[in-house]
N, C-alpha and C positions, 0 to 999 in steps of 0.2 A: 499611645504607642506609635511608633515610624513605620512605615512602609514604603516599597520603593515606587507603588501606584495600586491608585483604589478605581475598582469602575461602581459608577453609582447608577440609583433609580433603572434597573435592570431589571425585566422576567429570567427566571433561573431556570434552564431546565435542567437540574442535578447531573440527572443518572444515579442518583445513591442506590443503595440499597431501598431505599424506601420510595426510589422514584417520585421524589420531591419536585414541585412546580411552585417559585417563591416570586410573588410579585413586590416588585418595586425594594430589591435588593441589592446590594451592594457586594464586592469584593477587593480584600486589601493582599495586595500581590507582594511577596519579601524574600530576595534573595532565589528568585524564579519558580517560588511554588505559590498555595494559596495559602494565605497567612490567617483567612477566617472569610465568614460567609454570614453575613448580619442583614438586619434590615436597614435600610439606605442610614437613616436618624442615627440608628446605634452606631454604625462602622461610624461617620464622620464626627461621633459624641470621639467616641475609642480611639481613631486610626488619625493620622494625617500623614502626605506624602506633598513630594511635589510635583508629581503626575495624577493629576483627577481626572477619569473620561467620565463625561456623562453622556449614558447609554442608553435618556428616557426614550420609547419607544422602541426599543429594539429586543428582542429576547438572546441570552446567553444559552449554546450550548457547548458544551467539549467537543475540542476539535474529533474530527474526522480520524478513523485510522486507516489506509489505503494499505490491504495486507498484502498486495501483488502487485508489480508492475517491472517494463521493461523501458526506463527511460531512454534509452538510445533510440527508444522505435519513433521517438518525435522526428527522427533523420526520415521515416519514412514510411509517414503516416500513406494514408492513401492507395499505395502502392500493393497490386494483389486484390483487389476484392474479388469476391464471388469467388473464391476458389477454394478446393480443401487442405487444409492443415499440413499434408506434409509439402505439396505444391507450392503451397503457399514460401513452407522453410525455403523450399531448395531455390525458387524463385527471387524473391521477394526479400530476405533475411539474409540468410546464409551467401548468397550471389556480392551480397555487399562490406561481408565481413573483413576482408581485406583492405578493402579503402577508407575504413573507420581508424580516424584520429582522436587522440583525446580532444585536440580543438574542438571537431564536430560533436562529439559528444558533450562536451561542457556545457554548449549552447544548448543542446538539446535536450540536456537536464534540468537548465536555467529555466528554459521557459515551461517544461512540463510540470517542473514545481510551482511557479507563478500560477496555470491552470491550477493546480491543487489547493492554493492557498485563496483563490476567488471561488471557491467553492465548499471552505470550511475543511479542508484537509490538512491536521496539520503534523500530520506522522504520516508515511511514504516509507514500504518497505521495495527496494528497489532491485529486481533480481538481471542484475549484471551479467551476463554469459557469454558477450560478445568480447573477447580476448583474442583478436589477431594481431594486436603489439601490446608493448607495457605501457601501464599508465593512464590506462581506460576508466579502471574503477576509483583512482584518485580524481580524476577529471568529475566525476559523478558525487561525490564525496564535497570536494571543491567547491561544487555547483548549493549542493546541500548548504554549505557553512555562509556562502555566498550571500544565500536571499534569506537563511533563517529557520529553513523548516528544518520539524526535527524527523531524521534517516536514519532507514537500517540499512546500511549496503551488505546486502547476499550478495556475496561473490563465490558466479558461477565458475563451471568448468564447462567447456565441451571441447570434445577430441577433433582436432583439424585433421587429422596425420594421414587418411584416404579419403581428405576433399580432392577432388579432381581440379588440377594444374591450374582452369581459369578462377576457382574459390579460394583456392588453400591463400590462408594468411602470410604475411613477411614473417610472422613469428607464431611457429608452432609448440604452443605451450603443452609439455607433458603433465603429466597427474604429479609429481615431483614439483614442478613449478609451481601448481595448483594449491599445494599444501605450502610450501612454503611463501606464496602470499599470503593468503589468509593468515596466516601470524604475523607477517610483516604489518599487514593492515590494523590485525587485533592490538598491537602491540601498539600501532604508529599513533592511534586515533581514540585508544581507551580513556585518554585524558576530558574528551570532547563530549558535555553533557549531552547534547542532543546529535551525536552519532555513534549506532554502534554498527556491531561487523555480524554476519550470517555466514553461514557455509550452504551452498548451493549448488550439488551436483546436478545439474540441466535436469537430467531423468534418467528414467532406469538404463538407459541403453551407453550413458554418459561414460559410466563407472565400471571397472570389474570387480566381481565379487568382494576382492580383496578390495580394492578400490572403496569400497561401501563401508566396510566396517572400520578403514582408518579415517572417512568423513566419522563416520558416529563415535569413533573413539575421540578425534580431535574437536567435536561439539559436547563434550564429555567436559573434555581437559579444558577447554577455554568458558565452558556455561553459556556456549550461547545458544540461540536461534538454529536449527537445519531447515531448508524449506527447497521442496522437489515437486516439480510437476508431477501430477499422480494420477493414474487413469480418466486421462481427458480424451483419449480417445480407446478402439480397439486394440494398435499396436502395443500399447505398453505388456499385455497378458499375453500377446502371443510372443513378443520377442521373450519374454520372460520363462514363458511354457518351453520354447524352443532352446535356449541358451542355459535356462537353471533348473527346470524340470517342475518350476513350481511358478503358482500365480504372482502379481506383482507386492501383496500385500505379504504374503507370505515369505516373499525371499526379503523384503524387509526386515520381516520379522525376524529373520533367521540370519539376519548380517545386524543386528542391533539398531537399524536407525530408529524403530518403534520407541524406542526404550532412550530418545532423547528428546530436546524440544522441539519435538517435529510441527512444522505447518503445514499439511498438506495441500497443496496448490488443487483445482478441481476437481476431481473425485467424481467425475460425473458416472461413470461405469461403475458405482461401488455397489457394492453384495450386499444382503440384507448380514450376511455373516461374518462379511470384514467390516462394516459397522460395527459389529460389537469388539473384533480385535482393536476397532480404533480407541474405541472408550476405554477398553481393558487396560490399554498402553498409555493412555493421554493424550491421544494425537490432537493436534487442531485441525480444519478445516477453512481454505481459502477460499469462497464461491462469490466466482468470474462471470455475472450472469451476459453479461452482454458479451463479450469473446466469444462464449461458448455458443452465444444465438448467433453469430455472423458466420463462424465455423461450422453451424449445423450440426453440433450436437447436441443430445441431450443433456438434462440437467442435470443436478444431484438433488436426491431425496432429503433436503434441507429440514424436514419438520420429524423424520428419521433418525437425524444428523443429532438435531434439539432434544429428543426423550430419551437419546441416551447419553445427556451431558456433555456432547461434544462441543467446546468454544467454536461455532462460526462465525468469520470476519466476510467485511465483501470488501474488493477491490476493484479499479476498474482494466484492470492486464493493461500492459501494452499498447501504445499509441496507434500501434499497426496493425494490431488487430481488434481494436477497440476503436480505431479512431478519435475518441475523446477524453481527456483529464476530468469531467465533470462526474464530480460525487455524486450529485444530485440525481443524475441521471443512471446513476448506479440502485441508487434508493428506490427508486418507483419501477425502475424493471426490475429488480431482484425480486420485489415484491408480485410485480403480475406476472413473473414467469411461474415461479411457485402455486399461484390460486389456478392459473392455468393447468399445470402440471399437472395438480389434485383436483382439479373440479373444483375449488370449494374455495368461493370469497372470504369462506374466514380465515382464510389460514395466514399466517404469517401478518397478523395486525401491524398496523402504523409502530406501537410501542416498541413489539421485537425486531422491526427492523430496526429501530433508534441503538436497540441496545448491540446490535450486530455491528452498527458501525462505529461504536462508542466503547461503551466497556467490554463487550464483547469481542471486538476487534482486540481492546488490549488484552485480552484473556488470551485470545488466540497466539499473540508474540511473548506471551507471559511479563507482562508489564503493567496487567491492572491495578500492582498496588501502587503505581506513581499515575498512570494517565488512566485516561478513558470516562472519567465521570469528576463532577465538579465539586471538592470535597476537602477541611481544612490538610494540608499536608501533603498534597499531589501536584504535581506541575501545574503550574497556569497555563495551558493550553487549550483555546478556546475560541469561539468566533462569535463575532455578534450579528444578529439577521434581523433587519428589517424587513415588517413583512407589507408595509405599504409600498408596494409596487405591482405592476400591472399583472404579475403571474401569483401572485401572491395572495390578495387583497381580493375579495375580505376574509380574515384572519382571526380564527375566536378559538382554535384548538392550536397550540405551537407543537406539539406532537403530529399527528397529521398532514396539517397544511406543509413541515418542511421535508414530509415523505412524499408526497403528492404533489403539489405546487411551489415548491422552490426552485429558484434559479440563482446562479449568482451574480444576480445583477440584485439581489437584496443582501448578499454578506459586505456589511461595512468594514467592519474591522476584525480582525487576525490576529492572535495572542499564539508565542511560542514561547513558553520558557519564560512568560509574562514580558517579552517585547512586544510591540506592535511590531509587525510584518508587513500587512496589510491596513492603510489606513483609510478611512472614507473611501477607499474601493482602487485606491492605489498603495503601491508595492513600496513600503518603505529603503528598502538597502540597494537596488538595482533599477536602473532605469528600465521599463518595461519595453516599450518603444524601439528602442536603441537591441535588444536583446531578440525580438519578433524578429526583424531584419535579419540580425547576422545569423538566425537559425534560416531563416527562408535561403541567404547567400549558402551557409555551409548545403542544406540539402539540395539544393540546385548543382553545386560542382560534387556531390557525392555521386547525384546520380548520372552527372556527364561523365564519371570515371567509370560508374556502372556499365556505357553506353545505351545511357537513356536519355531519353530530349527532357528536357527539366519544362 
């Protein structure tokens, strides 16, 4: 049988159902999924292609799924620490709204998805919200098709209209404009295997009432993705108590977004009894552990989250408030914030964080029957990790060591859609190099317009 590329002599780490570990295996990739999953002998008896990688010594796992992030924040990274969340906005974000280009954002998506893709990420849901002219969220999109990962652009909303004179945007997008992109976008890009479109109102304060139920009517009519920041901090319940008379979870409830395919972003302030409205409804969960530790808040009751069948994904938020694109580094604090949080080393083993950012994640965007685990009929999305290198080594569990000790400086190679992205540790479609620069140039003249010394 033909295929368009087999990888050989491989460890598998599945993610099936049956969390399979298959040594010295093989995979035949056809028409961008996986076309079958044999031992090395049998595929190459079975398969031929004219792309063979051999993979000896390195282990296969499915890519990465990064459920949050705000790629434009690569403009500006750094800027704001130590401060709290909404300081931080008004500061920091919001201050700079206006002198955001699509130029600087392309760049700034280029390179934040290269981070992603040296670190086994290779799904990116990217929440967009910075709209002070048109053409931001194609730039982001662009960036996506650009270097090969596959993207979900949520396109956000936020209301400019009483930014004060030194913030306000060139263009102040109403909720009108807001709805009518997002079809433009859905419409423009549904052709595109590996991108699709979200709706994304900022958060509760974004939208009015009315506002909320035509996002969840119009996530309805199109089947996609909704994903809202959700009680990451105090304000969301008090602006909510004060403006709708009821808590944050509840006026969801009661404007229908429950009742679509909601991701909820943080959830760090959630109730033992809006837990259970989340499960009742389907909700997903996003947990941001490193944002929310630089922010100083708390967590979410993640092992809460788990017993009552809620899909949690981890991501790593925003450049600027995370400071870094690295999964990896999402993997091992997700994990010690958790044992911290409960007392208790057991909790949240090596395993279940695999499956949180694996098929877990794809549960959470509702797309596990195509990604998230390694299996015949599902994307080929995937990364190969060698684990002989200095953070790595020695290496006798491929569960474990890549929760605990990996870095990416042992991901070799990068599969999207079964292309190579990433090859021996560079970026196949974009010059890396050449793309570092003109992000370092753009954020440098953003923030001379900011009136900041770069």
């Amino acid at each position: 049988m033909q295929a368009d590329r087999l990888i050989v002599h491989a460890t598998l780490v599945t993610m099936d159902p049956q969390r399979r570990i298959l040594s010295d295996h093989g995979i035949a990739i056809r028409d961008g999924r996986i076309a079958a999953i044999l031992p090395t002998q049998a595929l190459l008896e079975q398969y031929s292609a004219p792309h063979i990688l051999d993979a000896s010594g390195t282990i296969a796992y499915p890519g990465f799924i990064n459920t949050h992030n705000h790629l434009f924040q690569m403009l500006l990274k750094n800027l704001g620490k130590d401060l709290g969340l909404i300081r931080w906005l008004d500061e920091c974000i919001i201050a700079h709204y206006r002198n955001i280009t699509p130029e600087n954002i392309y760049w700034a998506a280029l390179v934040g998805c290269a981070e992603q893709l040296h670190s086994g990420v290779t799904t990116c849901v990217d929440y967009q919200y910075a709209h002070g002219r048109p053409g931001l969220s194609d730039a982001v999109i662009k960036a996506f098709q650009d270097i090969g990962i596959r993207g979900v652009l949520a396109r956000g909303h936020a209301n400019t209209e009483d930014y004060p004179d030194p913030c306000k945007p060139p263009h102040v997008e109403t909720m009108e404009d807001f709805f009518d992109d997002v079809r433009r976008l859905h419409s423009q890009y549904c052709s595109d295997p590996r991108i699709d479109v979200a709706i994304a109102p900022g958060i509760v304060w974004s939208l009015s009432e009315d506002g909320f139920r035509r996002c969840a009517d119009l996530a309805r009519e199109l089947d996609t993705l909704l994903t809202i920041h959700t009680l990451e901090t105090e304000e969301d319940n008090a602006f909510c108590l004060e403006r709708h008379g009821v808590s944050t979870i509840e006026f969801y409830e009661k404007t229908g977004v429950l009742d679509t395919k909601l991701l909820a972003v943080h959830c760090a302030l959630i109730q033992p009894h809006e837990v259970e409205t989340l499960a009742r409804h389907g909700v997903s969960v996003s947990y941001n552990a490193i944002s929310n530790m630089l922010m100083g808040y708390q967590t979410l009751p993640v092992c809460q989250l788990l017993e009552h069948g809620i899909p949690v994904g981890l991501a790593t938020d925003g450049a600027a408030s995370n400071d870094s694109q690295n999964m990896f580094e999402v993997l091992k604090i997700s994990a010690l914030w958790q044992k911290a949080f409960y007392r208790d080393p057991t909790v949240l083993p090596a395993m279940r964080l695999l499956e949180m950012a694996t098929i877990d994640g794809a549960r959470s965007i509702h797309r596990e029957k195509d990604l998230g685990s390694l299996e015949v009929g599902k994307r080929a999305d995937l990364f190969l990790y060698d684990p002989m290198n200095c953070t790595t080594v020695p290496s006798f569990d491929p569960v474990t060591s890549i929760i605990y000790n990996a870095s990416p400086a042992g991901v070799r190679t990068t599969l999207v859609e079964g292309e190579v992205v990433l090859e021996d540790g560079r970026l196949t479609r974009i010059e890396e190099a050449r793309s570092v620069f003109r992000l370092q140039e753009e954020a440098a003249l953003l923030r001379e317009k900011g009136g900041l010394k770069p």
